[in-house]
Biopython code that builds the backbone (N, CA, C, O; Angstrom):
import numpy as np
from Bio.PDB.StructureBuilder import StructureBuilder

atoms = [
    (1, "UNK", "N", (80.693, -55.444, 124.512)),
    (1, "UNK", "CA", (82.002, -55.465, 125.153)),
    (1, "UNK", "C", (82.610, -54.068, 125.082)),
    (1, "UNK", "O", (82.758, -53.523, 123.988)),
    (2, "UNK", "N", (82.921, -53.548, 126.083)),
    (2, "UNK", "CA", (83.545, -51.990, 126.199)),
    (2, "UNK", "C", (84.917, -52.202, 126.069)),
    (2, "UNK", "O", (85.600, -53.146, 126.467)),
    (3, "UNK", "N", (85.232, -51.176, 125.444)),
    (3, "UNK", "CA", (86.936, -51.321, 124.674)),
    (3, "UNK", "C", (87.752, -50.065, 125.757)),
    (3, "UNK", "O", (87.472, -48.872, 125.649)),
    (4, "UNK", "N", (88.551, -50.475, 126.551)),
    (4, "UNK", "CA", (89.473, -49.057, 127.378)),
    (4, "UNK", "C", (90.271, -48.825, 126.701)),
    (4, "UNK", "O", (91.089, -49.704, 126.431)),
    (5, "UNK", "N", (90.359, -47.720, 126.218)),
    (5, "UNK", "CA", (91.268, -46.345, 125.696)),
    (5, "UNK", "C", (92.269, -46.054, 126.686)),
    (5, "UNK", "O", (91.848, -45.620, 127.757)),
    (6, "UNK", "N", (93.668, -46.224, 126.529)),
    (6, "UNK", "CA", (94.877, -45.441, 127.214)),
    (6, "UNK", "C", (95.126, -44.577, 126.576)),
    (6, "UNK", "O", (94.839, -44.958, 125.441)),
    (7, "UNK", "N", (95.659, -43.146, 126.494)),
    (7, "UNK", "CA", (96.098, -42.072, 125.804)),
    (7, "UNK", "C", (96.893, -42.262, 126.983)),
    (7, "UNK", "O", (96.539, -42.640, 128.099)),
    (8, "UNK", "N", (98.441, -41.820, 126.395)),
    (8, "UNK", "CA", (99.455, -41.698, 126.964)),
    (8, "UNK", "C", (100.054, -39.958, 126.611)),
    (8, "UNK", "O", (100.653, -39.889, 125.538)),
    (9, "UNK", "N", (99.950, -38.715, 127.337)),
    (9, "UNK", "CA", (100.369, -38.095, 127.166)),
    (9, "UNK", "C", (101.255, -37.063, 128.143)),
    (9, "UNK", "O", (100.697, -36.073, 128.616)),
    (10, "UNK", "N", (102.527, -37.317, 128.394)),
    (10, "UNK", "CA", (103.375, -36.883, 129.231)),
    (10, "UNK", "C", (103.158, -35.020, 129.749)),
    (10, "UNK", "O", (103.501, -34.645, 130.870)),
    (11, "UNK", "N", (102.544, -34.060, 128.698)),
    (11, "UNK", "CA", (102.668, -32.940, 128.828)),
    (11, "UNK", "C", (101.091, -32.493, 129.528)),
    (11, "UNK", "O", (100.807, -31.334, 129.830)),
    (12, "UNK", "N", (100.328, -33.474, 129.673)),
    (12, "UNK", "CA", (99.041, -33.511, 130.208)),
    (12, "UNK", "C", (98.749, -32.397, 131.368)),
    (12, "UNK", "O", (99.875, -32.186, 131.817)),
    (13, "UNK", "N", (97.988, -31.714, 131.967)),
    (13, "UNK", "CA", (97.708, -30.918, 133.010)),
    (13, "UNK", "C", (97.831, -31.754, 134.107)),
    (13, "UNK", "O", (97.526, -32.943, 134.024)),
    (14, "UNK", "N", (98.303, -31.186, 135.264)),
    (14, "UNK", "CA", (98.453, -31.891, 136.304)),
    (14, "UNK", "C", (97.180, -32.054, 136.954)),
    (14, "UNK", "O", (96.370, -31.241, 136.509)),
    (15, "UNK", "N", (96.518, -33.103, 138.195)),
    (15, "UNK", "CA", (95.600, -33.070, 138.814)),
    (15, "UNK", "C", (95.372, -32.111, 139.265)),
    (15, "UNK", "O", (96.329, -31.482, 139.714)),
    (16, "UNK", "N", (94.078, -31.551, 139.368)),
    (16, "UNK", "CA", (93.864, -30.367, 140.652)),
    (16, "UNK", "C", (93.788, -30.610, 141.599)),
    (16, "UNK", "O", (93.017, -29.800, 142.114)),
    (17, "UNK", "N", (94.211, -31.474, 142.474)),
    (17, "UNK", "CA", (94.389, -31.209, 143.885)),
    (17, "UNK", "C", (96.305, -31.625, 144.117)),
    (17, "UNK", "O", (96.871, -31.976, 145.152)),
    (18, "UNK", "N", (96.770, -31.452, 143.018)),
    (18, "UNK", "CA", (98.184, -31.439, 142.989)),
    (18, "UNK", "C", (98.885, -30.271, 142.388)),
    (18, "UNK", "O", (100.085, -29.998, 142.439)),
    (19, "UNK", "N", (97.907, -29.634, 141.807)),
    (19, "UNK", "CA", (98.497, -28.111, 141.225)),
    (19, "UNK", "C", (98.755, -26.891, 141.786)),
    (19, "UNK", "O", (99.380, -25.928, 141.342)),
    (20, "UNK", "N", (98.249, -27.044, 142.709)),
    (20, "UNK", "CA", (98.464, -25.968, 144.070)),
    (20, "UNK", "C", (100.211, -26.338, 144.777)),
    (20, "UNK", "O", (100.991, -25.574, 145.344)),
    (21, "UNK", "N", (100.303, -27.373, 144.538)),
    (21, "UNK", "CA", (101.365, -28.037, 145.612)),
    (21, "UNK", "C", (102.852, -27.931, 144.555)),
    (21, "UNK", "O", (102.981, -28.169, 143.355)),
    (22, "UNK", "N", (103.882, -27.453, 145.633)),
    (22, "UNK", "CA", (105.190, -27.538, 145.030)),
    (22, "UNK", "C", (106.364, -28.042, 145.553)),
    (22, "UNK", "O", (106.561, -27.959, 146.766)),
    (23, "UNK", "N", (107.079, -28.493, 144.901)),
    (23, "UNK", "CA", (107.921, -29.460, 145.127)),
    (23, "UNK", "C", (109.478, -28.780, 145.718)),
    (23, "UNK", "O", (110.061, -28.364, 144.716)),
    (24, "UNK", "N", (110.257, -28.551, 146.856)),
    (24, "UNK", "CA", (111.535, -28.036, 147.069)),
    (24, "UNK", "C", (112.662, -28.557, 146.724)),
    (24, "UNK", "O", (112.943, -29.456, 147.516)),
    (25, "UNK", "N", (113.552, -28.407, 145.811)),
    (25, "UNK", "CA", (114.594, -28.836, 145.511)),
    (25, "UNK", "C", (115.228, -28.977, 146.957)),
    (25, "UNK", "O", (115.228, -28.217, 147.926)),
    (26, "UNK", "N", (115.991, -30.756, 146.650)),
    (26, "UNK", "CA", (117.071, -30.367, 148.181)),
    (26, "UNK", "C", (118.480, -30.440, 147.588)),
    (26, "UNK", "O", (118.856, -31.379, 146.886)),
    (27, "UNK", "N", (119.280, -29.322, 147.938)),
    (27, "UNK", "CA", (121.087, -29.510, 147.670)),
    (27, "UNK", "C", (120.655, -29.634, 145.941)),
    (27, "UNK", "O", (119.657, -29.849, 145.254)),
    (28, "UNK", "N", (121.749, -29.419, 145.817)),
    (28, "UNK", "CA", (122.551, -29.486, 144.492)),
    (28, "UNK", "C", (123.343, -31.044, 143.702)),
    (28, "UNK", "O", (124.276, -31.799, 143.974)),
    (29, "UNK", "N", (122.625, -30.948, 142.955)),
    (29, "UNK", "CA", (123.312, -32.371, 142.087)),
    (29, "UNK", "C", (124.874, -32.701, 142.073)),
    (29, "UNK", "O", (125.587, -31.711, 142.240)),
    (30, "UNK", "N", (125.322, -33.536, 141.955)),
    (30, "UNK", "CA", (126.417, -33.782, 142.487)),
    (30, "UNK", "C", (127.250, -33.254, 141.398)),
    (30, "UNK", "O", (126.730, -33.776, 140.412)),
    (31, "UNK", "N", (128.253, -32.516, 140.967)),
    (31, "UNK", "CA", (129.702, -32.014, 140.488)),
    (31, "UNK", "C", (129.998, -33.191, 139.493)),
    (31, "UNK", "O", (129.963, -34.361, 139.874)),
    (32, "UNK", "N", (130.298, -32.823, 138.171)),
    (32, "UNK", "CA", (130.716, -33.543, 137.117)),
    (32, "UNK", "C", (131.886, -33.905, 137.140)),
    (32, "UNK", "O", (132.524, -32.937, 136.726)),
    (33, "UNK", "N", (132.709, -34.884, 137.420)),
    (33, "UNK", "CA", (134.060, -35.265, 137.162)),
    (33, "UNK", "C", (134.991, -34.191, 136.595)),
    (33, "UNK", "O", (134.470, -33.412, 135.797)),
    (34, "UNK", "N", (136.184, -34.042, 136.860)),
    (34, "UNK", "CA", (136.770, -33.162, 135.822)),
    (34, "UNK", "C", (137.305, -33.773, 134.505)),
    (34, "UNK", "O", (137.710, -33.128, 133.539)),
    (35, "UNK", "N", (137.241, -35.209, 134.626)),
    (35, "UNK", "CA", (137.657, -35.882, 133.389)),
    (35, "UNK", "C", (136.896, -37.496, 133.214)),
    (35, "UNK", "O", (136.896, -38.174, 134.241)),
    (36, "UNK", "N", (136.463, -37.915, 132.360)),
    (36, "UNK", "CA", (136.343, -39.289, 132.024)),
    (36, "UNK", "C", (136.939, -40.105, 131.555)),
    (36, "UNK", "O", (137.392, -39.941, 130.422)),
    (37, "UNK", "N", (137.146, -41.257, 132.244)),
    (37, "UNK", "CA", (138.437, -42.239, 131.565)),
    (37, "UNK", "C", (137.048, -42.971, 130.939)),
    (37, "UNK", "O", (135.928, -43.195, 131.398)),
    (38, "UNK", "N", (137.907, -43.297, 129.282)),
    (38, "UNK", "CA", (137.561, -44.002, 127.894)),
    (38, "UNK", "C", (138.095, -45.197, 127.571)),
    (38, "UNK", "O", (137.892, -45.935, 126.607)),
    (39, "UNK", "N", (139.197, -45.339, 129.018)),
    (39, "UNK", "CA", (140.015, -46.660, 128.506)),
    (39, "UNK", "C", (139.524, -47.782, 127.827)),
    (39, "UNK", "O", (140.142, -48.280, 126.886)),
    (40, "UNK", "N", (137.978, -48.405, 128.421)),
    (40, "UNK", "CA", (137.423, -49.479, 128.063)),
    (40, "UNK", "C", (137.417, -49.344, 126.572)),
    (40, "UNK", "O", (138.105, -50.075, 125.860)),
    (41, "UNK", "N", (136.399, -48.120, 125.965)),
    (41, "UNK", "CA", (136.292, -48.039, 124.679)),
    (41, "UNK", "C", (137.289, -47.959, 124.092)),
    (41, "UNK", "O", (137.317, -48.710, 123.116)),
    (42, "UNK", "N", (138.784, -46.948, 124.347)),
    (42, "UNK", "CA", (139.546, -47.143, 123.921)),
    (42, "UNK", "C", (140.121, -48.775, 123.555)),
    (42, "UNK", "O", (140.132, -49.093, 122.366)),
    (43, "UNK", "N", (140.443, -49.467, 124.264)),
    (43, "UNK", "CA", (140.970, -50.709, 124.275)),
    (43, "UNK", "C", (140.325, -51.116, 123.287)),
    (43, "UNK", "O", (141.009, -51.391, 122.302)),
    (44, "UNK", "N", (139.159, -51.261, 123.202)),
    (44, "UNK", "CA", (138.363, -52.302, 122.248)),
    (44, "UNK", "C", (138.101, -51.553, 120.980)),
    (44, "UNK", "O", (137.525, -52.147, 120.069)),
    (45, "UNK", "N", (138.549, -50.032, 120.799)),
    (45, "UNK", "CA", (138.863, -49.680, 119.628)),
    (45, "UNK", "C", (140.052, -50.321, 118.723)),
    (45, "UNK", "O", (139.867, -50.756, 117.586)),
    (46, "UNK", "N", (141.411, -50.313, 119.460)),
    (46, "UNK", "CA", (142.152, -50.610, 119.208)),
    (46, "UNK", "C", (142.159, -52.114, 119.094)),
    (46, "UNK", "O", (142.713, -52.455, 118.048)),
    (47, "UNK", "N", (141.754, -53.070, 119.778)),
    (47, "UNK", "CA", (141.262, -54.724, 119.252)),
    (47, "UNK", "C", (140.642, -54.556, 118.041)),
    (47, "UNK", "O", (141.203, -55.236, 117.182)),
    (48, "UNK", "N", (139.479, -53.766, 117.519)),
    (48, "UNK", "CA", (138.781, -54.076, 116.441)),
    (48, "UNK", "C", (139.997, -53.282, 115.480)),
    (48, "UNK", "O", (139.914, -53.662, 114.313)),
    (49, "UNK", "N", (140.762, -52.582, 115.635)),
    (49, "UNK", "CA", (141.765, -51.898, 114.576)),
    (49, "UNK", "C", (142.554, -53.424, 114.155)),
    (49, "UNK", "O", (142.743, -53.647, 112.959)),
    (50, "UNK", "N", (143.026, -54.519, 115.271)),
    (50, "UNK", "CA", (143.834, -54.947, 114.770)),
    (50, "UNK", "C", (142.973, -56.519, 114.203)),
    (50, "UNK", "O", (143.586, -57.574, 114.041)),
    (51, "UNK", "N", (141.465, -56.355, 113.968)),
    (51, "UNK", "CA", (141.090, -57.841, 112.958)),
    (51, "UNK", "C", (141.336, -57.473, 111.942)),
    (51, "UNK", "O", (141.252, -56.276, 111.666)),
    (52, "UNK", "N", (141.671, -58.278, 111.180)),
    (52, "UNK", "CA", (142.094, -58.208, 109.187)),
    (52, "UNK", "C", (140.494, -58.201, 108.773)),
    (52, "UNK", "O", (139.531, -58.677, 109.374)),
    (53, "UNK", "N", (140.564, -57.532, 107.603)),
    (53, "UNK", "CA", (139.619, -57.322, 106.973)),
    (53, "UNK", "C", (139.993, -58.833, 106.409)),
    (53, "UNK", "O", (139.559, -59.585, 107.281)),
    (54, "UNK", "N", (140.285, -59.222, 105.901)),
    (54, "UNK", "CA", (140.471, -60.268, 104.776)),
    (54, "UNK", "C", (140.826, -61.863, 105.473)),
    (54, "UNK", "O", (141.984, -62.231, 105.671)),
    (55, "UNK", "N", (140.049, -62.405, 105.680)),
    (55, "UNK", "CA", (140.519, -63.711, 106.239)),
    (55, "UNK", "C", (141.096, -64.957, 105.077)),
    (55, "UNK", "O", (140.441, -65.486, 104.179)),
    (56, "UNK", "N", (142.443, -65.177, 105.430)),
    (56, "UNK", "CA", (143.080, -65.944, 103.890)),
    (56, "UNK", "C", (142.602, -66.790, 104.035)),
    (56, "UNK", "O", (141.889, -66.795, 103.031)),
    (57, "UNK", "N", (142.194, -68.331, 104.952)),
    (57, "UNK", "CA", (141.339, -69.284, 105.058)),
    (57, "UNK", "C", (140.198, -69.416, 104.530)),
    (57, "UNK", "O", (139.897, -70.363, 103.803)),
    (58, "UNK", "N", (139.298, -68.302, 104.899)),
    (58, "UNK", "CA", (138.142, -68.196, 103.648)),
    (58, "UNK", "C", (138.121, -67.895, 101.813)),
    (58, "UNK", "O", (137.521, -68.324, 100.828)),
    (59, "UNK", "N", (139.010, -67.052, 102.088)),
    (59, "UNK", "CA", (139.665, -66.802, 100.533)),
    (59, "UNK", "C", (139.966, -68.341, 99.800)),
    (59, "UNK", "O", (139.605, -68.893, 98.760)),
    (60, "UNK", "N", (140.936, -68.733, 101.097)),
    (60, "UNK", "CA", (141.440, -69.952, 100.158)),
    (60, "UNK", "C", (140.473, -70.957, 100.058)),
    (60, "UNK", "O", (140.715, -71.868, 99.266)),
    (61, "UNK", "N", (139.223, -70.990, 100.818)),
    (61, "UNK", "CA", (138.397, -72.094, 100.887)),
    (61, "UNK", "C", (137.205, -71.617, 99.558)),
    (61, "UNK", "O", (136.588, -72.476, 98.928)),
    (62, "UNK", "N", (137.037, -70.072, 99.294)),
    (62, "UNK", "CA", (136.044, -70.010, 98.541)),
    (62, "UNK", "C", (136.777, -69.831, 96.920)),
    (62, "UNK", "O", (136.177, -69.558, 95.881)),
    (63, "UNK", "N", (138.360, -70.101, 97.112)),
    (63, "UNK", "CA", (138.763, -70.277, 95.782)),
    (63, "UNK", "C", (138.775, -71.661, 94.875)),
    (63, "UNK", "O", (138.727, -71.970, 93.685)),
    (64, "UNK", "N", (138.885, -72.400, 96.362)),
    (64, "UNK", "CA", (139.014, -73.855, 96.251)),
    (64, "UNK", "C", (137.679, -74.690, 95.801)),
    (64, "UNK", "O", (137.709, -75.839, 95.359)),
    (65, "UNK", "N", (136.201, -73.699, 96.046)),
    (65, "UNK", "CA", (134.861, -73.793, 95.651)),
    (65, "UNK", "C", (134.883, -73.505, 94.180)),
    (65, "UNK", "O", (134.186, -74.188, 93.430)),
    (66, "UNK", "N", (135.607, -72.578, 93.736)),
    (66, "UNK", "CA", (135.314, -71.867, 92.786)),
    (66, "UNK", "C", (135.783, -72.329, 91.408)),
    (66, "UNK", "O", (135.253, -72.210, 90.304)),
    (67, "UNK", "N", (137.060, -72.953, 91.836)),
    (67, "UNK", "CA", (137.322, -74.228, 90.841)),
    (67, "UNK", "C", (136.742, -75.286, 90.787)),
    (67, "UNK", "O", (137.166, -75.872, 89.791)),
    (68, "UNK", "N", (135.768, -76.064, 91.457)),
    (68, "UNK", "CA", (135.180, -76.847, 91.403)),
    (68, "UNK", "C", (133.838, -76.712, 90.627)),
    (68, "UNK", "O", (133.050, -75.897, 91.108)),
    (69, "UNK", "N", (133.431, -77.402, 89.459)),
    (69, "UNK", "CA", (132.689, -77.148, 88.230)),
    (69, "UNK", "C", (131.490, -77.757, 89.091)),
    (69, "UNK", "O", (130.698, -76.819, 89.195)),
    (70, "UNK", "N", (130.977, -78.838, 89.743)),
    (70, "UNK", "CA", (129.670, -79.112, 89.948)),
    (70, "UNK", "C", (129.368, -78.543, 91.346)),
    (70, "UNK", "O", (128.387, -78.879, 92.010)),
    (71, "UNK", "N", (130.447, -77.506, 91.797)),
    (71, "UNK", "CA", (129.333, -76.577, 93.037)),
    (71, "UNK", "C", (128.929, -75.526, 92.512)),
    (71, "UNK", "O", (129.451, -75.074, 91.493)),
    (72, "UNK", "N", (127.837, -74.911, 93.178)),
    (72, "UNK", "CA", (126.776, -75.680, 93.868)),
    (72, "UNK", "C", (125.843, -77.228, 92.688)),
    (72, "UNK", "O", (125.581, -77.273, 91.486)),
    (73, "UNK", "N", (125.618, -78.266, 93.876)),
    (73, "UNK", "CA", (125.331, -79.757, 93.475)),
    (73, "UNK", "C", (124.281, -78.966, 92.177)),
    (73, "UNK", "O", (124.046, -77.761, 92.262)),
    (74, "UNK", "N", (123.805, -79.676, 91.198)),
    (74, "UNK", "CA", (122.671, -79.928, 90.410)),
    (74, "UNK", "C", (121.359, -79.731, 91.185)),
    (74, "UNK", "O", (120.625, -78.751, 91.057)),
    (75, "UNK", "N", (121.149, -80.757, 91.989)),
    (75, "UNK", "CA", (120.265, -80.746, 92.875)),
    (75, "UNK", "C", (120.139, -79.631, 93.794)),
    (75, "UNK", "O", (118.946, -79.331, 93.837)),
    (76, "UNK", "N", (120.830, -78.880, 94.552)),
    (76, "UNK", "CA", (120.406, -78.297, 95.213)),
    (76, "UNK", "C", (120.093, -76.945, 94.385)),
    (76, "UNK", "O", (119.516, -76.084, 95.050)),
    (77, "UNK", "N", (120.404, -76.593, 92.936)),
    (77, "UNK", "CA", (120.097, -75.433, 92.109)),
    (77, "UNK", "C", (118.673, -75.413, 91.781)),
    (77, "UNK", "O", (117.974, -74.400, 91.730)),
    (78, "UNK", "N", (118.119, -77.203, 91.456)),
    (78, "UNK", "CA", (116.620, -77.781, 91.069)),
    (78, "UNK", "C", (115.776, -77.277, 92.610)),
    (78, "UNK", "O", (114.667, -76.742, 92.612)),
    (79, "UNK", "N", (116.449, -77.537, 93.645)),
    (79, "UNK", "CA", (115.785, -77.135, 95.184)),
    (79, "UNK", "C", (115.358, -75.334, 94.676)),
    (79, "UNK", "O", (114.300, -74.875, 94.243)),
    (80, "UNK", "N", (115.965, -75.030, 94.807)),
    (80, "UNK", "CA", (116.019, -73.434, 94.706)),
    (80, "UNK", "C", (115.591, -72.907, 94.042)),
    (80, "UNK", "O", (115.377, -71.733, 94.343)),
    (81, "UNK", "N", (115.117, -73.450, 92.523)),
    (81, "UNK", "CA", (114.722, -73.070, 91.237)),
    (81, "UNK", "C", (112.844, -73.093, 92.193)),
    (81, "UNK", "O", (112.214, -72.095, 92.544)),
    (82, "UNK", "N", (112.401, -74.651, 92.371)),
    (82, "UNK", "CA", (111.482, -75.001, 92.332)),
    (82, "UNK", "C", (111.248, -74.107, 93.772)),
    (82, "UNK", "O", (110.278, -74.567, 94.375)),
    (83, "UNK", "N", (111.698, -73.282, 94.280)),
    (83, "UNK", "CA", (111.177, -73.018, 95.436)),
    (83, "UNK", "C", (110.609, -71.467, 95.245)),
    (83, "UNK", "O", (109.606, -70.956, 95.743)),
    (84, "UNK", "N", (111.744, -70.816, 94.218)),
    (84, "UNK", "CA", (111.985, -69.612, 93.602)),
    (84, "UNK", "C", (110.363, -69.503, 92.863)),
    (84, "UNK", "O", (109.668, -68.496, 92.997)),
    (85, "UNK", "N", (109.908, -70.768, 92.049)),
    (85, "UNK", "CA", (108.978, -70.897, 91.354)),
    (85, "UNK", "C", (107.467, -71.176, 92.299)),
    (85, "UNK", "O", (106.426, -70.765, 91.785)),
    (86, "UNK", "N", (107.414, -71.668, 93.262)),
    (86, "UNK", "CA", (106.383, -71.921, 94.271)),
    (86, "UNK", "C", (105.844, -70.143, 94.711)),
    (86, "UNK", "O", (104.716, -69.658, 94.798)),
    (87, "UNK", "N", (107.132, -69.573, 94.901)),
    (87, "UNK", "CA", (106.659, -68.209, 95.333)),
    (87, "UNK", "C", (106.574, -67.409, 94.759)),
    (87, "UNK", "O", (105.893, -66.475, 95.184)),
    (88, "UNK", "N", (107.275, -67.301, 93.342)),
    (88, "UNK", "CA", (106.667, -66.627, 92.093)),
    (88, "UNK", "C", (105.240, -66.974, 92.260)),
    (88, "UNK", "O", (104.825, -66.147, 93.072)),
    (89, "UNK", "N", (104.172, -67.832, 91.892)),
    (89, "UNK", "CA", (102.974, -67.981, 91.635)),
    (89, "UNK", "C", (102.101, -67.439, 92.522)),
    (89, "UNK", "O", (101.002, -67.101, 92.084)),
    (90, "UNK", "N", (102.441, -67.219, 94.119)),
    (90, "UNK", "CA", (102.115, -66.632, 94.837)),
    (90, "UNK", "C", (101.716, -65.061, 94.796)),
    (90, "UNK", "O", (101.322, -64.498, 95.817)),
]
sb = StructureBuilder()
sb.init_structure("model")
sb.init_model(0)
sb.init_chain("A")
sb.init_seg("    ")
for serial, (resi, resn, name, xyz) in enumerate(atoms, 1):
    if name == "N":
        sb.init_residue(resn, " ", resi, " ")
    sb.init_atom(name, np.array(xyz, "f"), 0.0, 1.0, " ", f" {name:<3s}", serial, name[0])
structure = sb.get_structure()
């Protein structure tokens, strides 16, 4: 079974029956704006300025966990242990 080789190399020599031949620029590229409007990015800079770092709902929900003595369940610590331990041996 014959295996094809691609080499991909962009800086490669051109064909010879294309190296003789040259290409004419036509006109001139078109003139750069004198200014760019940023509004979009702007805007959505200023949206992400105004999310809170700190969401009190979660706070209050993971304080409300945190007093609670049997979370996380028994069982699901035995899940995790024994799973922790399956891939240790590995």
């Amino acid at each position: 079974m014959a295996i094809m080789e691609i080499n991909f190399n962009p800086n490669r020599i051109p064909l010879p029956e294309l190296a003789g031949s040259t290409v004419a620029r036509q006109g001139s590229s078109p003139a750069a704006p004198d200014s760019v409007s940023f509004s979009p990015a702007a805007s959505l800079g200023a949206s992400l300025q105004d999310i809170p770092l700190v969401r009190p709902e979660k706070v209050a929900q993971a304080k409300a966990l945190d007093s609670v003595t049997s979370y996380p369940p028994a069982d699901l610590l035995d899940r995790i242990a024994t799973l922790l331990a399956v891939h240790m041996k590995k």
